[in-house]
C-alpha positions, 0 to 999 in steps of 0.5 A: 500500500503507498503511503499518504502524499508520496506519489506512485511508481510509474504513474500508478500504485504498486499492485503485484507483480506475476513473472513467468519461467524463463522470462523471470530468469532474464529479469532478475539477471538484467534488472540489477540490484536495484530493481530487486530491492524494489519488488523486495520493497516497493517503497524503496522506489520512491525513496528519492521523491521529495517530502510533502510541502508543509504550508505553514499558517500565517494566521496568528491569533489576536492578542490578549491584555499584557501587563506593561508593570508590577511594582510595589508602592509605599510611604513613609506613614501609611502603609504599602500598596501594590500596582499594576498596569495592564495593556488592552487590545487595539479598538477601532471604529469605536469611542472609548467606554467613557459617559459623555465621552461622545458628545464632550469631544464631538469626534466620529467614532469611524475614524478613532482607533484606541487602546485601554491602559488599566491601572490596578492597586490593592488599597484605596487614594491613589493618584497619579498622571499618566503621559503618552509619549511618541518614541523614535519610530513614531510617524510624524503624520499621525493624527491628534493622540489624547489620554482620557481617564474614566470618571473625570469630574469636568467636561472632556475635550474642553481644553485646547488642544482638545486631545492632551497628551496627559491626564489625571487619575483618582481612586478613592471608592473601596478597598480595592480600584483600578481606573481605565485611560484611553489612549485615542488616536483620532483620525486614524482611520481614513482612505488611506488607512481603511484599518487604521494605524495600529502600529503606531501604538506599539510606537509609543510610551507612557509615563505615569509620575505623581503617585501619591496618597490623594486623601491624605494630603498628597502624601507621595509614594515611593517605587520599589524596584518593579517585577515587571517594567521600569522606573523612568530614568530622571524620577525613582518614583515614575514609570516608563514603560513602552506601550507594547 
């Protein structure tokens, strides 16, 4: 029996062969070892045909949350606290799950890609700012890039420019919080862009600073040295960490 995906011997599968007398004979002396082993073993013939193309796929499934940092927070008179910051996935074609969102800014959602940046602690009154920033690989066309954190107590898009590359965040509901940005792209899907530019994320970096105790005075925090991440270079106490 031939097996799966190695051809056939002379356009056809090997079925048995019936020799007679004398003509047997004459086979066998003129047919040299090789054909010999071939009806030993009819596999043998096909041994130099090439191994099936394997096609590998290209199709890669969509990726999940990641967390951009883990690092341990602390201050001098109240304790510790532990935070992280976790990376959604690239939405486009849509606002962000923000109330008001929509009507403060006045922006077409069919232009806007964005990626939600949460921000989890284990107790309650931090604060803090978060700052997008474009890296090296950033095009420079990219259209206005605003940060927008979830519950904000003023009107969004109010300022202007109305997209700010930074924005201010507070928890104090419970025991435990975390609090949403958004990081939006607007315009970013146009024409010549009819996916939208979601490369352009991974091209970026964020920056959260001014961690502190906001019922508390603003008591800062200081940052232990993060299990994932990076303290920023010009501050111990902020985060830089790329957008990836």
């Amino acid at each position: 029996m031939t097996p799966s995906g190695l051809g056939t011997v002379s356009g056809g599968p090997v079925r048995g062969l019936r020799v007679v007398g004398a003509a047997a004979a004459v086979l066998m002396t003129t047919a040299g070892c090789g054909f010999a082993s071939a009806l030993a073993d009819p596999q043998a013939a096909q041994s130099d045909a090439p191994p099936p193309v394997v096609v590998p796929t290209t199709t890669a499934p969509p990726p999940g949350p990641v967390t951009l940092a883990a690092v341990d927070l602390s201050t001098a008179r109240l304790g510790s606290d532990h935070l992280t910051v976790v990376r959604g996935v690239t939405q486009t074609n849509l606002v962000p799950g923000i109330v008001g969102w929509r009507d403060d800014c006045g922006v077409d959602s069919a232009g806007l890609q964005y990626v939600a940046v949460t921000i989890g602690f284990g107790g309650s009154d931090v604060a803090g700012h978060l700052t997008v920033e474009p890296g090296p690989d950033t095009p420079a066309d990219i259209a206005p890039l605003g940060v927008f954190f979830d519950g904000a107590d003023e009107p969004y898009c109010q300022d202007d420019p109305p997209f700010q590359p930074t924005d201010t965040f507070w928890w104090h509901g419970g025991p435990d919080g975390d609090v949403t940005a958004y990081i939006v792209l607007r315009d970013a899907v146009t024409p010549a862009t009819p996916e939208g530019r979601a490369e352009v994320f991974s091209t970026l970096s964020i920056r959260i600073d001014a961690l502190r105790v906001h019922g508390a005075g603003d008591q800062p925090f200081q940052l232990a040295t993060p299990s994932i991440g990076a303290l920023c270079a010009d501050d111990p106490d902020a985060l830089c960490v790329p957008l990836t």
